[in-house]
C-alpha positions in Angstrom: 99.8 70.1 61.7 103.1 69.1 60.3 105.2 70.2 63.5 103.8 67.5 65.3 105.8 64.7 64.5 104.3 61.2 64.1 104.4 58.8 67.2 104.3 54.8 66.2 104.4 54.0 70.4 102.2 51.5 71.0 101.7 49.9 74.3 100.1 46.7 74.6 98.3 45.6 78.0 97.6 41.9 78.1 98.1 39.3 80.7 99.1 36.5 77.9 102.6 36.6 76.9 101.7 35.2 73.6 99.4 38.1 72.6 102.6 40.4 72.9 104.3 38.2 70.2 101.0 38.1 67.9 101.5 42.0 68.7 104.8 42.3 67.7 104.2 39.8 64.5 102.0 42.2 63.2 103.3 45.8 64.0 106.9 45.5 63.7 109.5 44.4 61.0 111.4 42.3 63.2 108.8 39.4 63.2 107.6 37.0 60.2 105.7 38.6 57.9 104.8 36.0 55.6 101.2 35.4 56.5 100.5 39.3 56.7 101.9 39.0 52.9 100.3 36.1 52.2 96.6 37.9 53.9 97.7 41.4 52.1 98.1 39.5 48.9 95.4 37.6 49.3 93.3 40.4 50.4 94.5 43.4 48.0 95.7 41.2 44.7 99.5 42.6 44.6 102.5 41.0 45.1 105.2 41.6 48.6 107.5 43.6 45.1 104.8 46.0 44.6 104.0 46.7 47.8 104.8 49.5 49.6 107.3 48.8 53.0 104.7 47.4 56.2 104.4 50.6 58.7 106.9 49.9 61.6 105.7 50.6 65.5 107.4 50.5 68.8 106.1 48.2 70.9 106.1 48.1 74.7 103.9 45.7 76.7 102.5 44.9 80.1 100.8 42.0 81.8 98.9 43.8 84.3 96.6 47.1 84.1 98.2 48.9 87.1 101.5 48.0 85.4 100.2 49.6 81.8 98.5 52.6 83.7 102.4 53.4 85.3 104.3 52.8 82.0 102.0 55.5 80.4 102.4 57.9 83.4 106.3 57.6 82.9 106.3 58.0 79.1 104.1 60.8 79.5 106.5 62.4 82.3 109.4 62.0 80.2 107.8 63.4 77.0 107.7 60.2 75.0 103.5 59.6 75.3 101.9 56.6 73.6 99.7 56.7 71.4 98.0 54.4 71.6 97.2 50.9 73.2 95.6 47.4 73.1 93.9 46.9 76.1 92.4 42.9 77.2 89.5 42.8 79.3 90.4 39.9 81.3 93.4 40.7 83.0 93.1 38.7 86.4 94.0 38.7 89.1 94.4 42.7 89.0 92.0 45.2 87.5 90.5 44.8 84.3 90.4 46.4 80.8 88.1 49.0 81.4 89.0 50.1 84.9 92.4 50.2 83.6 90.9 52.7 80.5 89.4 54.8 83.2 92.6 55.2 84.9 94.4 55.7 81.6 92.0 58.3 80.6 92.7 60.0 83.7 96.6 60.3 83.0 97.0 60.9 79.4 93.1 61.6 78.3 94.4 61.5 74.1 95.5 58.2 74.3 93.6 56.1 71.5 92.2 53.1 73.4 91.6 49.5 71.0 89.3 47.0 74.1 90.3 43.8 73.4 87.4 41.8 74.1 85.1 38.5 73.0 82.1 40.1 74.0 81.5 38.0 77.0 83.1 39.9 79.7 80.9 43.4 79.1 78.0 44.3 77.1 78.7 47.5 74.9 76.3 49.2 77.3 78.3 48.6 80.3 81.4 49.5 78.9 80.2 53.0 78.0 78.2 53.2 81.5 81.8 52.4 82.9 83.9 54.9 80.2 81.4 57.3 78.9 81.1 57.7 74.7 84.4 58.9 73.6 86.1 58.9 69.9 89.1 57.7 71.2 87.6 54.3 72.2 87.1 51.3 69.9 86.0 47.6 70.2 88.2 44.7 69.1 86.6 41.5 68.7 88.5 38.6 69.3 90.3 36.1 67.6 91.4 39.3 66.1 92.0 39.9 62.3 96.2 40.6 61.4 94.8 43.3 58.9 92.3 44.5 60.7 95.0 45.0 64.2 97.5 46.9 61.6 94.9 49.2 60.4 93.6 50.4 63.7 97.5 51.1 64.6 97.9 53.2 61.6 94.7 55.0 61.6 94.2 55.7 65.8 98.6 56.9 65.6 97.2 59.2 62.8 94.2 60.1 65.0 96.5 60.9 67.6 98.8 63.2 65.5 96.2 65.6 64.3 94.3 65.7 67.3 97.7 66.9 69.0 98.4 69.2 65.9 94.6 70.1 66.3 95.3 71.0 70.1 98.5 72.5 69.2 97.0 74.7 66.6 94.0 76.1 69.1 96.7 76.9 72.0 98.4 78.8 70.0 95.4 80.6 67.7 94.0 81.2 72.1 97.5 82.6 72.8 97.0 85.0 69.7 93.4 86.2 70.4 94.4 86.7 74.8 97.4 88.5 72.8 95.1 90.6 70.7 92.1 90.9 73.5 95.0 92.4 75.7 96.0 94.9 73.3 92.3 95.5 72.8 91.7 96.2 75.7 95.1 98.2 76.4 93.9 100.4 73.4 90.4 100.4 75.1 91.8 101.8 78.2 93.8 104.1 76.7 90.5 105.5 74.4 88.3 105.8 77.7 91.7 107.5 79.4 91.7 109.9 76.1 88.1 110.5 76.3 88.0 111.0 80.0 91.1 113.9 79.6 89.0 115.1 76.6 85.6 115.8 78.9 88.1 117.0 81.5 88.8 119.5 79.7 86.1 120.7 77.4 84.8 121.2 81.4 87.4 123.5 82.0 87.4 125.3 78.7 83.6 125.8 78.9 84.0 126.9 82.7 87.3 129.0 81.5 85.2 130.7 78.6 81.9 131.4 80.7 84.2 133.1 83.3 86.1 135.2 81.0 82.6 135.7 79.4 81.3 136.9 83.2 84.3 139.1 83.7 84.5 140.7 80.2 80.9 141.2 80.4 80.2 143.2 84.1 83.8 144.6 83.7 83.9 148.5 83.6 86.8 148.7 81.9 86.6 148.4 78.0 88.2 145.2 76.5 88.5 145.2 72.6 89.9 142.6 70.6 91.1 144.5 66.9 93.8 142.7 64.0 96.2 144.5 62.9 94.8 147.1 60.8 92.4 148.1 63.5 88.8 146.4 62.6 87.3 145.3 65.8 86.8 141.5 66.2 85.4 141.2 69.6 84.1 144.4 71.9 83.1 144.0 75.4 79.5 145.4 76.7 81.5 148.7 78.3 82.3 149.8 75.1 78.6 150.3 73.7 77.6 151.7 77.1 80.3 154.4 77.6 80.8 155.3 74.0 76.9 155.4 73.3 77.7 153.2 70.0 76.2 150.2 69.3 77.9 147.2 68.3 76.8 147.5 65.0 78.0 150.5 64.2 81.7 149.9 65.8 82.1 146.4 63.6 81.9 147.8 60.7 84.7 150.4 60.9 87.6 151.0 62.3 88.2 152.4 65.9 91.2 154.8 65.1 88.7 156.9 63.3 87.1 157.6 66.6 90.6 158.5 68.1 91.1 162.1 68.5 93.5 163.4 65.5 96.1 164.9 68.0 96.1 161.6 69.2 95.9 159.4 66.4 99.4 159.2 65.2 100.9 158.8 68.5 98.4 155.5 69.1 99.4 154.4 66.2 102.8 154.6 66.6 102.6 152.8 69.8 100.2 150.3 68.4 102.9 149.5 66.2 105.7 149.2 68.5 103.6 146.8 70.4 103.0 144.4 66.7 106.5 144.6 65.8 108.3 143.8 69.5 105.6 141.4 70.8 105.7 143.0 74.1 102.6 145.3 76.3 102.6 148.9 75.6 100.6 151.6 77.3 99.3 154.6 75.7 96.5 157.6 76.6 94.2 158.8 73.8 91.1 160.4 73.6 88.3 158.6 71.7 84.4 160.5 70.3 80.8 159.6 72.2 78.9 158.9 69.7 77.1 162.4 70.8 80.0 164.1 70.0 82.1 165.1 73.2 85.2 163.4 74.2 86.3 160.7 76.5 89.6 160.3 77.9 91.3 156.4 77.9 94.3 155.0 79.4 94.7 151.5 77.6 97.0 148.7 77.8 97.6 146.5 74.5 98.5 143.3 74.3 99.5 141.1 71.1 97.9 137.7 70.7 99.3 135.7 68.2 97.3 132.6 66.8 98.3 129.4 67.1 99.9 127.7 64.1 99.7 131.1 62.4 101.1 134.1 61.5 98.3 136.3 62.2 98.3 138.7 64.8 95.6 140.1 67.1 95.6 143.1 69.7 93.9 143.1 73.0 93.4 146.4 74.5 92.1 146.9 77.7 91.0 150.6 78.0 90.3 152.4 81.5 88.0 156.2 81.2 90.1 158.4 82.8 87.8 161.4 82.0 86.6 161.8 85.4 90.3 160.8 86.7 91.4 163.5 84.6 88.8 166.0 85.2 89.6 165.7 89.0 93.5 166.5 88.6 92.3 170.0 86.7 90.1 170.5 89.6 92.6 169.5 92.1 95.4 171.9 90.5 92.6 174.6 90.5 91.9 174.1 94.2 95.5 174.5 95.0 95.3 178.1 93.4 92.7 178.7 95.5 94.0 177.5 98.6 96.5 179.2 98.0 95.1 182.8 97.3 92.2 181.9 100.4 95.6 181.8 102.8 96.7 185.1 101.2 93.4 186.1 103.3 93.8 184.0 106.0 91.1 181.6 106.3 93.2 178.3 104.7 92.9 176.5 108.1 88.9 176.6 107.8 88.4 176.1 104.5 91.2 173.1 104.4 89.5 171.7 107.9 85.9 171.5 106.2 87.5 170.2 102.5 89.1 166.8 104.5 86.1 166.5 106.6 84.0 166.1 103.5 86.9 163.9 101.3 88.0 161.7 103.9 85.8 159.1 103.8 85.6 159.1 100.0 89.3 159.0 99.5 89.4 156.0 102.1 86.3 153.8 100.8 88.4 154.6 97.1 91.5 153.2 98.5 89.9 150.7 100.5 87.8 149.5 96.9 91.3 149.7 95.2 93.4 147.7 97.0 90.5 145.5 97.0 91.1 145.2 93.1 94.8 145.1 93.2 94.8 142.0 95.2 91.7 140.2 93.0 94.3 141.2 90.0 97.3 139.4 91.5 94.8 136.5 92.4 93.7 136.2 89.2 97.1 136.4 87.5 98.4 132.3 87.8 94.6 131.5 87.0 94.7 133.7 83.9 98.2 132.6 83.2 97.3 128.9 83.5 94.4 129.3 81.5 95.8 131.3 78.7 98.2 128.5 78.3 95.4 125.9 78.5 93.5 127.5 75.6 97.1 127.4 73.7 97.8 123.8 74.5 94.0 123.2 73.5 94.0 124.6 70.2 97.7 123.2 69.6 96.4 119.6 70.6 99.2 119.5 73.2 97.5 118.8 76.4 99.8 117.7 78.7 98.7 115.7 82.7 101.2 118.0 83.9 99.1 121.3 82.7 95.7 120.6 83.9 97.2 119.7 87.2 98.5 123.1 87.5 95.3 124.3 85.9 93.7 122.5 88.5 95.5 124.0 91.2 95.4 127.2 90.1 91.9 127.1 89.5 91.7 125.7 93.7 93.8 128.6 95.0 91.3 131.2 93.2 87.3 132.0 94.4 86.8 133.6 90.5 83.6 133.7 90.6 83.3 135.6 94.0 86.4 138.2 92.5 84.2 138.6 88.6 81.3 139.7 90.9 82.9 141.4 93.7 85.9 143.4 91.7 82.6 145.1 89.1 81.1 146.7 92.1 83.9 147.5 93.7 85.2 149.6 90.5 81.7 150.7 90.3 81.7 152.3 93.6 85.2 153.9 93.0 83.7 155.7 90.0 81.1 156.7 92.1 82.6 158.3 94.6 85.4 159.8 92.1 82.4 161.7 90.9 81.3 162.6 94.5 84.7 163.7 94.8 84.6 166.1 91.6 81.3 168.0 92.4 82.3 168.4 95.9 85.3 170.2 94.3 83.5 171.8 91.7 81.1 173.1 94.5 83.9 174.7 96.2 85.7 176.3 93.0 82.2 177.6 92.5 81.6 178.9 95.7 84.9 180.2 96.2 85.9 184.2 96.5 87.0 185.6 93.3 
C-alpha cells in the first residue's frame, strides 16, 4: 500500500462562487483559519501551539456538472486523477448533482463522491434509484459543518489511497497467479507430453518383447543367453527339443560340460576372444543328446554388455548341422561311387536318375533359403532399431529422434508375417535336407560293391 502515494485533489462542483471560497477556507492553508481554530479548539480542548499543522488539499472547482465531469476526464487522461469531490445538487440551468455523479462514475468509477444537498431536491431513495448503493458515495447536509467538510476530505483521500493500493496489490498478486497458472500448465503439458512418450513406448517395448518372444520361441535355431563363465540365463524352446534336456536340468549347470572334449578347448578359446575384443565370433562344436549321441552346431556368439555395468553376457545363436554334415559324408561317398560306377560305364544313368530325384529338393531348399536370407536383411534395421531402443530404455535416454526411426523401421518390416513364415520355411529345408540324405543313403546302399 505505501507505493501508492497520497492524492489531496479535490475538485469541487458548485454553481455558487462563494461555496468554492468556504471550500478553499476550509481545505487549504492559504485561507483564514481562525474559526476552524477557534471550532477545533472549541471542539477538541487544545490550543492552535499544540496542534498538529491543518492537512493541506488542492483545490479545483467548477460551476457546472458537464464542466466537473470534463475536468475529471482530463486529470484522469493526464495521470493526475482526483480524488475526490463535493458535488451540489442544484446546479441549474445544466445537469444536476446526481446525473453529474453518474457521468462521473462512468469516467473515473474510484472517485469518492461527498452530494451536497438540503434534502429537498431528492429523497435518499431516489438518489440511490438514480446511483445505485456504492461505498464511495456520501450525503452532506447543508449548511455544512467546517469540521465535519475537513474530515470527509481526509478520510474519502485515504479511502481513495488504499483502495488504489488495494487494486494495485490484486493486479499484481492476478499477474503472479496467470504467471504461475501458465507455468502450471507449461509443466502440465509437458507431464501429459512425458506420459504420452512413456505409453508410446512401453507399447513398443511390449510389442518389441512379444515379437522377439514369437521369434525366439518357433525359431529352429537354438538361441542361448550364458554370462561369462557359461551358466545359462535364458534358453530358447529349440534347445530342450533338439537336445532332449529339459530346462531344468540345463539351468543348473553349465553348457560346456555338454561340449564334446575335442571341442571344448577350442570353444572356449573362441568364446574368449569374443569377451575380450567385443566383437561376433563363429565357432563349430559338437554338444551330447541327453540320450547320449552327438549333435553337430555351428554357432554365432555375440557379447551383450549391460547398461551402466560392467557385466557381460553372451548370446549364441547355434544352427544343427548334424544332418548338413551327415550329407557332405554322403555326398563325398557318392562321388567315389560315381566315380568307380563310370569305371563300368553306367555314370550317365545312374547320374540321370540321381538329378531327376534331387532336383526339386535342392530347388524348393534354395527357394526356402533365399526366402530367409531376405527376411534376415529385413529384419536387420528393425532388430537394430530395437536393440537400440531397449538400450536407450534402460539408460532413460529416449530421444523423438529414435522412436521415429523406430517407427519407421517398424513400418518398412511385416515381422509378424517373417516370425511365422521364416519357422516353416527353415522347417521345410530340414525336411527336405533329410529327404535328400536317405535318398543318398538309398543309393550308397544300393550301390555295386
Amino acid at each position: 500500500m505505501s507505493s501508492i502515494p497520497e492524492n489531496k485533489r479535490i475538485l469541487v462542483i458548485d454553481d455558487n462562487r462563494a461555496i468554492h471560497e468556504d471550500f478553499r477556507k476550509v481545505l487549504t492553508d492559504s485561507g483564514s483559519s481562525d474559526g476552524m481554530d477557534a471550532a477545533e479548539e472549541a471542539l477538541f480542548g487544545d490550543t492552535a501551539e499544540s496542534r498538529p499543522k491543518r492537512a493541506s488539499f488542492n483545490l479545483d472547482y467548477a460551476s457546472q456538472g458537464l464542466e466537473g465531469v470534463e475536468k475529471i476526464q482530463k486529470a484522469r487522461e493526464a495521470g493526475t486523477p482526483y480524488a475526490m469531490a463535493f458535488v451540489d445538487v442544484r446546479m441549474p440551468p445544466g445537469i444536476d448533482g446526481i446525473e453529474t455523479t453518474v457521468k462521473i462514475w462512468e469516467i473515473a468509477p474510484d472517485t469518492q463522491i461527498v452530494i451536497c444537498t438540503a434534502y429537498s431536491d431528492y429523497s435518499w431513495d431516489q438518489m440511490i434509484g438514480k446511483v445505485g448503493y456504492s461505498d464511495k458515495l456520501v450525503l452532506l447536509k447543508k449548511p455544512f459543518d467546517n469540521i465535519e467538510v475537513l474530515q470527509l476530505a481526509c478520510a474519502l483521500t485515504e479511502k481513495w489511497r488504499l483502495a488504489q493500493g488495494a487494486k494495485l496489490k490484486m493486479e499484481q498478486l492476478e499477474r503472479m497467479v496467470a504467471s504461475r497458472t501458465a507455468e502450471l500448465r507449461n509443466s502440465m503439458e509437458l507431464l501429459q507430453h512425458s506420459i504420452t512418450n512413456y505409453k508410446r513406448t512401453e507399447q513398443r517395448l511390449r510389442r518389441s518383447e512379444e515379437r522377439f518372444r514369437l521369434i525366439t520361441e518357433n525359431a529352429a535355431d537354438l538361441i542361448i543367453v550364458v554370462d561369462a563363465n557359461g551358466r545359462p540365463q535364458y534358453l530358447s524352446p529349440s534347445v530342450v527339443h533338439t537336445l532332449g534336456y529339459a530346462s531344468e536340468e540345463l539351468l543348473r549347470g553349465s553348457l560346456f560340460s555338454l561340449i564334446h572334449s575335442e571341442d571344448r578347448a577350442e570353444a572356449v578359446d573362441i568364446i574368449k576372444s569374443a569377451l575380450r575384443k567385443g566383437t561376433d565370433q563363429v565357432l563349430e562344436y559338437r554338444l551330447q543328446h541327453k540320450q547320449g549321441y552327438w549333435r553337430k552346431f555351428e554357432a554365432h556368439v555375440s557379447v551383450v554388455r549391460e547398461s551402466e555395468s560392467s557385466n557381460m553376457s553372451l548370446v549364441i545363436v547355434g544352427r544343427d548341422i548334424t544332418e548338413h554334415d551327415r550329407a557332405v559324408k554322403e555326398n563325398f561317398r557318392l562321388a567315389i561311387q560315381l566315380q568307380r560306377t563310370g569305371e563300368s560305364g553306367n555314370a550317365g544313368a545312374l547320374a540321370a536318375a540321381i538329378a531327376c530325384e534331387l532336383e526339386p529338393l535342392l530347388e524348393a531348399v534354395r527357394d526356402k533359403v533365399r526366402f530367409a536370407e531376405d527376411a534376415a536383411r529385413q529384419m536387420q534395421p528393425l532388430l537394430r532399431a530395437e536393440k537400440e531402443l531397449l538400450a536407450a530404455a534402460t539408460a532413460q535416454r529416449i530421444t523423438p529422434e529414435l522412436l521415429v526411426r523406430v517407427t519407421a523401421a517398424d513400418r518398412a518390416t511385416d515381422a509378424d508375417h517373417l516370425a511365422t513364415e521364416v519357422p516353416r520355411a527353415l522347417a521345410e529345408c530340414h525336411a527336405n535336407i533329410e529327404r535328400i540324405a536317405d535318398i543318398l543313403a538309398e543309393i550308397q546302399a544300393n550301390a555295386p560293391a
